[in-house]
N, C-alpha and C positions, 0 to 999 in steps of 0.2 A: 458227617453231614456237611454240604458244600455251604459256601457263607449265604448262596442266591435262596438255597433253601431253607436256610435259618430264617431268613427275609421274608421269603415267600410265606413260612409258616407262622410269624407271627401277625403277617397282614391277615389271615387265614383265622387266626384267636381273633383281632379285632373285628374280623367281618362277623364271627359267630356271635361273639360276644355285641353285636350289633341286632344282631336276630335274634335274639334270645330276649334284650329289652322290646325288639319288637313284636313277640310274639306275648310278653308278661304281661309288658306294660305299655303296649302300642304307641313307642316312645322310639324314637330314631336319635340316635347320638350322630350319627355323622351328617343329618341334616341340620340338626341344632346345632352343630359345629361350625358348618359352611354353607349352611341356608339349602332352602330348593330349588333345583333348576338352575343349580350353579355350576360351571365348570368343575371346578374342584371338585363337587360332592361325584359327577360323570366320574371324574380320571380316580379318585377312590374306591370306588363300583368294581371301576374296569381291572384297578391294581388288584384286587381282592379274587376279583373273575380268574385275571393272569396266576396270580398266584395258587390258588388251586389248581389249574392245571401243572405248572409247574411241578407242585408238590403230589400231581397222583403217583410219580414213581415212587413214591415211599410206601407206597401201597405193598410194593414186591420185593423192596429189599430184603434179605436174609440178616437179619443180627443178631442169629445164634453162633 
């Protein structure tokens, strides 16, 4: 696995693991982190967005 997608997939764990509290416990960790309607909390979102796409070729890889 290339290192962009090592990258990409644990931005990918944080972003679930951000839904996950949002869907238990209607609790946002990345806004409580960096407030709302902040830049940062946008360019987070976005990194998270990029990196799923990123990471759908893992979808097809063969690692047998």
């Amino acid at each position: 696995m290339q290192t962009l997608q090592k990258v990409a997939l644990a931005l990918i764990i944080i972003g679930a693991i951000n839904w996950g509290l949002i869907g238990l416990f209607d609790f946002n960790l990345v806004e409580t982190l960096f407030g709302t309607d902040n830049v940062i909390t946008k360019i987070v979102y976005v990194l998270v967005g990029i990196s799923g796409i990123i990471d759908i070729s893992l979808l097809f890889n063969n690692y047998e």
